[in-house]
C-alpha positions as CSV (number, residue, x, y, z in Angstrom):
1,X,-25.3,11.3,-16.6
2,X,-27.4,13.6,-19.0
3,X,-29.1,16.8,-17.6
4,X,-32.8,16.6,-17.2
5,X,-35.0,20.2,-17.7
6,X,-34.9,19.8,-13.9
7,X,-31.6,18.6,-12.9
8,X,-28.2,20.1,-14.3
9,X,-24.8,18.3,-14.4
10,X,-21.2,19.3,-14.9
11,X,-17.9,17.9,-14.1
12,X,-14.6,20.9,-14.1
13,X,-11.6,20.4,-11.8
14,X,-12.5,16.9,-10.5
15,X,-15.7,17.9,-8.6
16,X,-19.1,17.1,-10.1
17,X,-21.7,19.5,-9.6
18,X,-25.3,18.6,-9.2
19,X,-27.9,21.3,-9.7
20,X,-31.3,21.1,-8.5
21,X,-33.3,23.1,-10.8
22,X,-36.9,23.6,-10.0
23,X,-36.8,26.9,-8.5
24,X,-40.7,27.5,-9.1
25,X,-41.7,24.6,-6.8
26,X,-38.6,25.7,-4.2
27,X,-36.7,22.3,-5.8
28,X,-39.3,19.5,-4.9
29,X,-37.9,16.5,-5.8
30,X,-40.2,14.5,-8.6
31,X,-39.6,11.0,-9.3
32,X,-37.7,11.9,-12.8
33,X,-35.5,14.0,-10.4
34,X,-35.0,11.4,-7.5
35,X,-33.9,8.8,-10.7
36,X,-31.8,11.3,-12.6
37,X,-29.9,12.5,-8.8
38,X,-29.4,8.7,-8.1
39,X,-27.9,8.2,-11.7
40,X,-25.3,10.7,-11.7
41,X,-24.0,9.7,-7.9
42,X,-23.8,6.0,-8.9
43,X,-21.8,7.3,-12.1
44,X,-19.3,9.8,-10.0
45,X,-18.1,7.0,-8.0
46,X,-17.5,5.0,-11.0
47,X,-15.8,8.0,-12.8
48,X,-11.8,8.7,-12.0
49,X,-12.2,12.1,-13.5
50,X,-14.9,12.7,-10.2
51,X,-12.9,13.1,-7.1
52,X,-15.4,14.9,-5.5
53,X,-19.5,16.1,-5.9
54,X,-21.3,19.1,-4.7
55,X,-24.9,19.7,-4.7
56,X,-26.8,22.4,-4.8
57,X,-30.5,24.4,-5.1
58,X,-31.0,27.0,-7.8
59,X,-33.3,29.7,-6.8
60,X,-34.4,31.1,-3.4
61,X,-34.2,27.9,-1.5
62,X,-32.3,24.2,-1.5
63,X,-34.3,21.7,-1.8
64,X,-38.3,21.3,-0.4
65,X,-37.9,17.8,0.1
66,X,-40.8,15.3,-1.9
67,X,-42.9,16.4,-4.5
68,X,-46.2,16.2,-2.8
69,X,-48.0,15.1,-6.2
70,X,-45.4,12.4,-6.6
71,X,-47.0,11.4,-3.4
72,X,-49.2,9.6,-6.0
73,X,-47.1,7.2,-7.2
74,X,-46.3,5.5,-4.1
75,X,-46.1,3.0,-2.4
76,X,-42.8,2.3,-3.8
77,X,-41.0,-0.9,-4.3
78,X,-37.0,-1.0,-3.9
79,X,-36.1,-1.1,-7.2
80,X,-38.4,2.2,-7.6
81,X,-37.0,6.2,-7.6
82,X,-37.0,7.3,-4.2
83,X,-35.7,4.1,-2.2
84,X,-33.0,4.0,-4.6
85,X,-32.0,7.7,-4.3
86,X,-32.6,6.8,-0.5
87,X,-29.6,4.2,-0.6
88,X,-27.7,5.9,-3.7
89,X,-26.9,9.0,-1.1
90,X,-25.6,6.6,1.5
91,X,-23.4,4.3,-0.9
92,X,-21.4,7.6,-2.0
93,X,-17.7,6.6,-1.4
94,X,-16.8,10.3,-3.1
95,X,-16.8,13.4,-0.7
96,X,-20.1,14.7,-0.7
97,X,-20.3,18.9,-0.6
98,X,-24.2,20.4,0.3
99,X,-24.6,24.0,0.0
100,X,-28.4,24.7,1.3
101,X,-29.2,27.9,1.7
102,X,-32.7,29.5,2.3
103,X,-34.7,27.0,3.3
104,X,-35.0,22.9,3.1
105,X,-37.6,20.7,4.5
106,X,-37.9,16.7,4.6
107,X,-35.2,14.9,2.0
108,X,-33.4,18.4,1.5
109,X,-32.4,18.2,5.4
110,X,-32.1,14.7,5.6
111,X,-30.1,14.3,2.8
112,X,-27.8,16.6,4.8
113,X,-27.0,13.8,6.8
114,X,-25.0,12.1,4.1
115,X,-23.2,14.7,3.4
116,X,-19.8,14.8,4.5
117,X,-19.4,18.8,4.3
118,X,-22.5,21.2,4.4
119,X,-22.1,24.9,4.0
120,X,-25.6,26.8,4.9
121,X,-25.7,30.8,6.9
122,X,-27.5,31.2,9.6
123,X,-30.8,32.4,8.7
124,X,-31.4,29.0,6.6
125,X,-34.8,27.4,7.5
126,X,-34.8,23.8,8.0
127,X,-37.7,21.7,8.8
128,X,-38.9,17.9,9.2
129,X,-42.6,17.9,8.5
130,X,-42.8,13.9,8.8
131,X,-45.1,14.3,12.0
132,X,-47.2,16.6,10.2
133,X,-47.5,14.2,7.3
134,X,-48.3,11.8,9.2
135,X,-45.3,9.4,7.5
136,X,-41.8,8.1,8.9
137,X,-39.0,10.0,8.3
138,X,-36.7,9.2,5.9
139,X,-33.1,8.0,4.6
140,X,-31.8,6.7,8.1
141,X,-32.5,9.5,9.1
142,X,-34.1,7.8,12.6
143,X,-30.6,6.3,13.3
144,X,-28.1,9.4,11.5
145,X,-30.3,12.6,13.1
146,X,-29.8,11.2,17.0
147,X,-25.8,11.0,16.1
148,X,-25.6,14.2,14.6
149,X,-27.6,16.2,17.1
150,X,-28.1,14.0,20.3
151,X,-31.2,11.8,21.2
152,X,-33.0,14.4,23.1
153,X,-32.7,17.0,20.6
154,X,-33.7,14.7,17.5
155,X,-37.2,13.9,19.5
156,X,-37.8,17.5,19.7
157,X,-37.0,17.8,15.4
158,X,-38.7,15.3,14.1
159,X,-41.7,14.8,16.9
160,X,-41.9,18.3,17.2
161,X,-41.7,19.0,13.5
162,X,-40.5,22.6,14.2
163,X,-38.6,24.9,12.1
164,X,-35.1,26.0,13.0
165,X,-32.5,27.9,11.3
166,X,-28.9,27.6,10.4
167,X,-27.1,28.8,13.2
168,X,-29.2,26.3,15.7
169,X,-28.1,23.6,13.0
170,X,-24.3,24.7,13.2
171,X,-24.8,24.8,16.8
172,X,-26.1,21.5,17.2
173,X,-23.8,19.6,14.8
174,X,-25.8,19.4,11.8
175,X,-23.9,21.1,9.4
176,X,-20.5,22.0,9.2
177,X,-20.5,25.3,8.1
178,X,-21.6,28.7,8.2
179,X,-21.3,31.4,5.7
180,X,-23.2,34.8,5.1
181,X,-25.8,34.1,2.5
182,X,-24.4,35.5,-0.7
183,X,-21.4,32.9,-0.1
184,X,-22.6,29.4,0.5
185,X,-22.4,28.1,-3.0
186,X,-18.9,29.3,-3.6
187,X,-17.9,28.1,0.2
188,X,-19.2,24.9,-0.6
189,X,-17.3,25.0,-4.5
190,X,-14.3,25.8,-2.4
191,X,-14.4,23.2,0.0
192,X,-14.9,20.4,-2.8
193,X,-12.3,21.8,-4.8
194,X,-10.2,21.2,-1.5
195,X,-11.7,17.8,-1.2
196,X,-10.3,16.8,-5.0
197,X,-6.7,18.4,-4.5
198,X,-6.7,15.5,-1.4
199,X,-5.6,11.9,-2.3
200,X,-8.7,10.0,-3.3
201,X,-7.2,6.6,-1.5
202,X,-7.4,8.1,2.2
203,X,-10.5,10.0,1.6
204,X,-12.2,7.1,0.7
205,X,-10.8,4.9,3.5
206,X,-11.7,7.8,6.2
207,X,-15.1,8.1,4.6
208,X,-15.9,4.0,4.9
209,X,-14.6,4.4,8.6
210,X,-16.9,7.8,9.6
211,X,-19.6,6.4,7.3
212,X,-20.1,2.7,7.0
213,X,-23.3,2.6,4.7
214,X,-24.2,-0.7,5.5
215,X,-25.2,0.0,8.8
216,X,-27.8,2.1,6.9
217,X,-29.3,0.2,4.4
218,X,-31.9,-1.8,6.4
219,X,-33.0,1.2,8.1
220,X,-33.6,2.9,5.2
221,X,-35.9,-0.3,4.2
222,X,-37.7,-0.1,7.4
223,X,-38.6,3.7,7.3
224,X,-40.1,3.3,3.4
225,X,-41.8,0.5,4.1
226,X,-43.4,2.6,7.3
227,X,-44.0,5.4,4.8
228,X,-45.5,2.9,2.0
229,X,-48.1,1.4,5.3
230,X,-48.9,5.3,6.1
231,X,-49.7,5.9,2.1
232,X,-52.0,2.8,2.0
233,X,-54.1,3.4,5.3
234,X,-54.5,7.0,3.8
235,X,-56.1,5.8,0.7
236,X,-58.0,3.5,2.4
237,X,-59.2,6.2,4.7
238,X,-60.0,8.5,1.6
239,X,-62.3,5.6,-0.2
């Protein structure tokens, strides 16, 4: 895994740490970004040295989800960036570690949903503007958010398309847990240095148990190829 100007990698005490790093655009994925993020997750789980990863946003917020200018370069085929990120976050046999704090919308709180530990305090913002985009959610998130949250309650996020903060997610399931602000990265460096001091065997089996990634694949594939039909009768619309 090599660092990109936008994405930072380092591996100390068994836990790799991924570092979104566009704290000007509030860390808005890019496609170089979605590639480079799918890279270094295929390589942890290859990596014995990696017994755990933890992600994280520089700056004032997580992550803001999709580039909207790399909006441009879709539709997307499977072998292109984002459904491979999509299906690299739910093949990850390592323990997965999200710290968000200040705010994520789109793939920075569904991404959340593949996580198997998420730190965040409670005056986070979280929002999942798909409705407002007109385009399908993404990465299972259709199957994964109704699990997490309830049926009734993932309607009202992602039809509603309202914000709501950290504590409602806590409350509701979504994340795991809460810290004051200053202290979500290093709750979240704690917790995956927990995670590596565990044997990597039973981790791994309890993780394929609570999160059989094949059940997710072809959902995946159906929401992108929703979002790629939503991309199309937009330009159509705009000719």
């Amino acid at each position: 895994m090599e660092n990109i100007e936008s994405v930072k990698f380092s591996v100390e005490d068994g836990v790799l740490h991924i570092c979104i790093d566009r704290p000007e655009k509030r860390n808005a994925l890019t496609m170089p970004m979605f590639t480079a993020v799918t890279e270094a997750l295929k390589d942890a789980d290859q990596r014995d040295d990696v017994l755990c990863i933890v992600v994280t946003g520089n700056g004032n917020a997580f992550c803001a989800g999709h580039d909207l200018k790399a909006f441009d370069e879709w539709p997307q085929q499977p072998q292109d960036p984002v459904p491979t990120f999509l299906h690299s976050i739910a093949d990850v046999r390592k323990p997965l570690v999200i710290a968000a704090h200040g705010s994520a919308a789109g793939i920075g709180v569904t991404w959340l949903l593949h996580a198997d530990w998420v730190v965040t305090s409670a005056e986070t913002k979280f929002k999942l503007p798909f409705i407002d985009m007109a385009i399908a959610p993404e990465a299972a998130s259709t199957l994964l958010l109704q699990r997490a949250v309830g049926l009734p309650r993932a309607k009202r996020l992602i039809f509603g398309g309202e914000t709501f903060s950290g504590s409602d997610a806590y409350q509701w399931g979504l994340v795991a847990e809460l810290s004051p602000s200053d202290d979500v990265k290093a709750r979240a460096f704690e917790r995956a240095k927990f995670f590596a001091s565990k044997d990597p065997v039973i981790l791994r089996r309890m993780k394929d148990w609570l999160h059989p990634s094949n059940e997710y694949h072809r959902r995946i594939d159906e929401e992108v190829d929703e979002i790629n039909a939503a991309v199309e009768r937009r330009r159509k619309a705009n000719e």
